[in-house]
N, C-alpha and C positions, 0 to 999 in steps of 0.2 A: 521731703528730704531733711535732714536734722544737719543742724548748721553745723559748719566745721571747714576743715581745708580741702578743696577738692583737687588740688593739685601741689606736690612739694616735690624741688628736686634735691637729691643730697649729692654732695661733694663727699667723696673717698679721699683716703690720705694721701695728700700733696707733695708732704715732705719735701717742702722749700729750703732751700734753691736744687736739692737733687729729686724734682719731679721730672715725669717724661717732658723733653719739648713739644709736646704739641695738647699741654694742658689745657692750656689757654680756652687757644680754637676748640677744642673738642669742647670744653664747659660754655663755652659762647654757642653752639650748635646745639646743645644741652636743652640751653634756656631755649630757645628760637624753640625748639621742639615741644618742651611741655608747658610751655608759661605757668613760670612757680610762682604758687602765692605766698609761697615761706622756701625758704630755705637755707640746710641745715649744712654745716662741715662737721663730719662725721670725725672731726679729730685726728692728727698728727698735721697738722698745719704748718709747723715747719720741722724740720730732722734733728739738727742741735746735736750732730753727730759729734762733734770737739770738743763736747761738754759730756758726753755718752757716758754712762759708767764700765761701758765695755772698752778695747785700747782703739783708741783714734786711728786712720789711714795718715801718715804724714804727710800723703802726696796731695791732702785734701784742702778746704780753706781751714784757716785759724778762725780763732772764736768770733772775732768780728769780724771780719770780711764773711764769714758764713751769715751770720745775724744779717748784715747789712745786705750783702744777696737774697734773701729769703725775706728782705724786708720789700725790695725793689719790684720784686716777683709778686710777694701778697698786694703790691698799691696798684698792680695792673688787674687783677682780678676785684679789687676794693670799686674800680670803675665800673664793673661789668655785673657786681653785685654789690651792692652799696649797705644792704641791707643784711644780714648774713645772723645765724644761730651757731656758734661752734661749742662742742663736746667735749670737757677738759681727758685727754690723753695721756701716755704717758712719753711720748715726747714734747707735744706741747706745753708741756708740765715742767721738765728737765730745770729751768730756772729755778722752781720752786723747791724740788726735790733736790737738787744741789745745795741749797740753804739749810733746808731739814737736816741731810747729813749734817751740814757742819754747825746745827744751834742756832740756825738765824731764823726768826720768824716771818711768816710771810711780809708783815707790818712794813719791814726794809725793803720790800721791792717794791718795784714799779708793777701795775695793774697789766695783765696781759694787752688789750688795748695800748696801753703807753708803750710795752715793749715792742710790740710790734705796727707803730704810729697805725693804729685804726680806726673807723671812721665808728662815731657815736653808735651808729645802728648796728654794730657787729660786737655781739653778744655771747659771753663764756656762762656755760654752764656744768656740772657736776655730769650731770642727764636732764633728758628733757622728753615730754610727754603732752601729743597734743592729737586733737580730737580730727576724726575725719568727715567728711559727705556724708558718709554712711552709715554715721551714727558709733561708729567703733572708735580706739583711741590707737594712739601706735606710741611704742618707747622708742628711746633713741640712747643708745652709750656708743663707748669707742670699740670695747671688747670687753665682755665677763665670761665668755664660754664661748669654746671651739665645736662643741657637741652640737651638731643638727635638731635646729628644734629647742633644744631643752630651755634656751631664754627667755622665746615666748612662753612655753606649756609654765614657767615658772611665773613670769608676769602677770599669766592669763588673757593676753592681748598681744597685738599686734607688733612687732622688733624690729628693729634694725640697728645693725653692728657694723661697724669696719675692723681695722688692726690686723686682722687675719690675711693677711696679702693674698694668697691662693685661692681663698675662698669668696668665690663668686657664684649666689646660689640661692633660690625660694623654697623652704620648705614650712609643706602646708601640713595643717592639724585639725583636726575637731575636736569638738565636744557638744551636748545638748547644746550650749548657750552660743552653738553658731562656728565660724569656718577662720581659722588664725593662720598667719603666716609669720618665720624670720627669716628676715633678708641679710643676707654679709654682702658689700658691694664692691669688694677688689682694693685697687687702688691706683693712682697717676705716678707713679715712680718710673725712674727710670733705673729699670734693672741693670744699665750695665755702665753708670756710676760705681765706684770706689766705695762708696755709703754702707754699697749693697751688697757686699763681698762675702759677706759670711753666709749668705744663701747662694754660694755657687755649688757645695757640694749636694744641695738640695734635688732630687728627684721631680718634686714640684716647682711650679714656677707661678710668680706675683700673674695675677690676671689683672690685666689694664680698661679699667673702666669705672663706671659708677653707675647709682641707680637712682627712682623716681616714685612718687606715689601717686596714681591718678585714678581720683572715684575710690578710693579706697583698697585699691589693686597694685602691690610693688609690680614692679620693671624693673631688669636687668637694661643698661644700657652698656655692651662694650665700644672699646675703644679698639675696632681691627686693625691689625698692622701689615704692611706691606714687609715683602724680605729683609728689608735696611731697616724695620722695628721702627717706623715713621707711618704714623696715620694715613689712612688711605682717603682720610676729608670728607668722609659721609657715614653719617647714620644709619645703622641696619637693623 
């Protein structure tokens, strides 16, 4: 067997401090299930909804009281993963991209780590791309394409995307050189925060979960809900 990871789980977007309540537990039964030897947060790490370039909820937090909640929320999960890869997004980014409007270079801000006090081993990247068991490689962004498929057949390996809230889903491909799949893996929000308003006219709805790679094989894992939109506390 050709060396590589044979087990990674990815964190979907959290969107701190308006993720579902029962992120936590659900990513703590996550772990317990696939013992990840890497793992990846697929990006939107926290919402930065008051900073948004779209108009703010006023009934929401202000700029720092939101930071400061989304910071409180990331140090409980910093516990339970110490060690973490994250994806730069495009709300995770918002700091930065606030600046760019307005001429500042990145040079004046604090390191995403500083912003949001993380621990040495949690790591920002552009994308990221790492090899598996099975000899294959798999990519990783936040979001480049909502089309089925077409990120892997463009990579030529193996995907995985978040951003796309609805889209919970494996689609497999071939060619000669062997059998590829892209994975989108939902995401932990809580749909029925204020954040998340502007998708109530929506027909579809955010699917609540995340996913896993094991042996070289993605996983869906959701997160089912009970009628009151609260975890049912197990694994299916």
């Amino acid at each position: 067997m050709a060396k590589g990871y044979k087990s990674i789980l990815v964190i979907s977007d959290t969107h701190f401090p308006y993720n579902h309540p029962d992120t936590v537990a659900f990513l703590k039964a996550c772990k317990s299930l696939c013992k990840p030897e890497r793992v990846i947060h697929i990006g939107d790490e926290i919402d930065g909804h008051c900073i948004s370039f779209h108009p703010s909820d006023p009934d929401l937090l202000g700029p720092s009281d939101e930071l400061q909640s989304a910071i409180a929320r990331l140090e409980i999960l910093y516990k339970i993963f110490p060690e973490v890869d994250v994806v730069e997004s495009n709300h995770g980014s918002l700091v930065y991209r606030k600046g760019k409007v307005h001429g500042l270079p990145r040079h004046v801000f604090k390191s995403y780590r500083e912003i949001l006090n993380a621990p040495k081993k949690w790591r920002w990247h552009f994308d990221l791309t790492l090899d598996l068991n099975d000899g294959t490689k798999v990519y990783f962004c936040h979001g480049k394409t909502a089309s089925p498929g077409k990120l892997s057949q463009s990579m030529s390996m193996k995907t995985v995307q978040g951003h796309y809230h609805e889209k919970f889903e494996i689609i497999y491909w071939a060619n000669p050189n062997g059998l590829f799949w892209d994975m989108r893996v939902g995401c932990l929000i809580d749909d029925r925060s204020l954040a998340f308003s502007y998708n109530n006219t929506n027909l579809k709805r955010p699917i609540i979960g995340t996913g896993a790679i094991i042996d070289g094989q993605p996983k869906l894992i959701p997160m089912v809900l009970n009628k009151n939109g609260r975890w049912i506390g197990k694994l299916v």
